[in-house]
C-alpha positions in Angstrom: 41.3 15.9 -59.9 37.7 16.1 -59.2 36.3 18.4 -55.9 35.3 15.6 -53.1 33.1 18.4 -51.9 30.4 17.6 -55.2 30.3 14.0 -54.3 26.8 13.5 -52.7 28.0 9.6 -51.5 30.8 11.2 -49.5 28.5 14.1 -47.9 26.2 11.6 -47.0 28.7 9.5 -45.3 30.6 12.3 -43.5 27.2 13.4 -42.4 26.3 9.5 -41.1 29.5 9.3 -39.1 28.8 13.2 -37.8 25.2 12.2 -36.4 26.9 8.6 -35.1 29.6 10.4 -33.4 27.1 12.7 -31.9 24.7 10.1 -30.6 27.2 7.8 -29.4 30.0 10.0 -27.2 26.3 11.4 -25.6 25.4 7.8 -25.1 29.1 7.4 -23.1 28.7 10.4 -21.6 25.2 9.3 -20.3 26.9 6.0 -19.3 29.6 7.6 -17.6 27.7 10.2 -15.8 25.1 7.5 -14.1 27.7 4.8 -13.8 29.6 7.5 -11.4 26.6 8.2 -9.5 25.7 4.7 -9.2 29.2 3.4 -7.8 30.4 6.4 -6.0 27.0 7.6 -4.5 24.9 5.6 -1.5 21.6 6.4 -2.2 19.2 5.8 1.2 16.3 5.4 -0.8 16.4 2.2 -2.3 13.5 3.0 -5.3 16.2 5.9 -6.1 19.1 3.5 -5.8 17.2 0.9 -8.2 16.3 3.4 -10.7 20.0 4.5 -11.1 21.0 1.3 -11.8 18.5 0.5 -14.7 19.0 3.9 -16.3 23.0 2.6 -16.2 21.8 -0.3 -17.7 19.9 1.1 -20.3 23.0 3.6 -21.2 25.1 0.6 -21.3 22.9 -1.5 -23.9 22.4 2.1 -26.1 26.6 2.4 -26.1 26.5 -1.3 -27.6 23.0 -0.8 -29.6 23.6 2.5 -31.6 26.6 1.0 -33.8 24.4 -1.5 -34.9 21.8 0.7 -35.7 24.2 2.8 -37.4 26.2 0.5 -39.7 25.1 -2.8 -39.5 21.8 -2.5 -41.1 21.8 -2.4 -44.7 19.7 0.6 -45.8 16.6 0.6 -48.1 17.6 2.0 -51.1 14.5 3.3 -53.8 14.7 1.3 -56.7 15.7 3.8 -59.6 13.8 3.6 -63.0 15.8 2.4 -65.8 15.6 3.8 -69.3 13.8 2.0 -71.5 16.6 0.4 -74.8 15.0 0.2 -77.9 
């Protein structure tokens, strides 16, 4: 049975997920951290208030964003030179 270890598809794609899983539960976290201080705290100043909001909003679309950026698009693959059949 071969090693799955020596398979450089599989490393790449255990790798992918990795830096996915990374980015995205920071991107929740992010969301989650600003969306509490945006529903739980009144802010007097309302510049404060509105900057809170868009940074919430701009967690938000990253949560829903970095999937698509991940997995969705197809990458570019180098086109790999063929030997020559005589």
């Amino acid at each position: 049975m071969p090693d799955q270890n020596t398979n450089p598809g599989l490393l790449r794609r255990r790798s992918k997920v990795l830096q996915f899983l990374v980015i995205e539960l920071s991107a929740i976290g992010l969301l989650l951290l600003v969306g509490s201080f945006a529903v739980v705290v009144r802010w007097s100043d309302s510049t404060l208030a509105f900057s809170i909001n868009i940074v919430t909003i701009v967690a938000a679309a990253a949560v829903a964003i970095i999937p698509i950026a991940f997995f969705a698009i197809a990458p570019i693959l180098p086109r790999g030179n063929k030997p020559e059949q005589h």
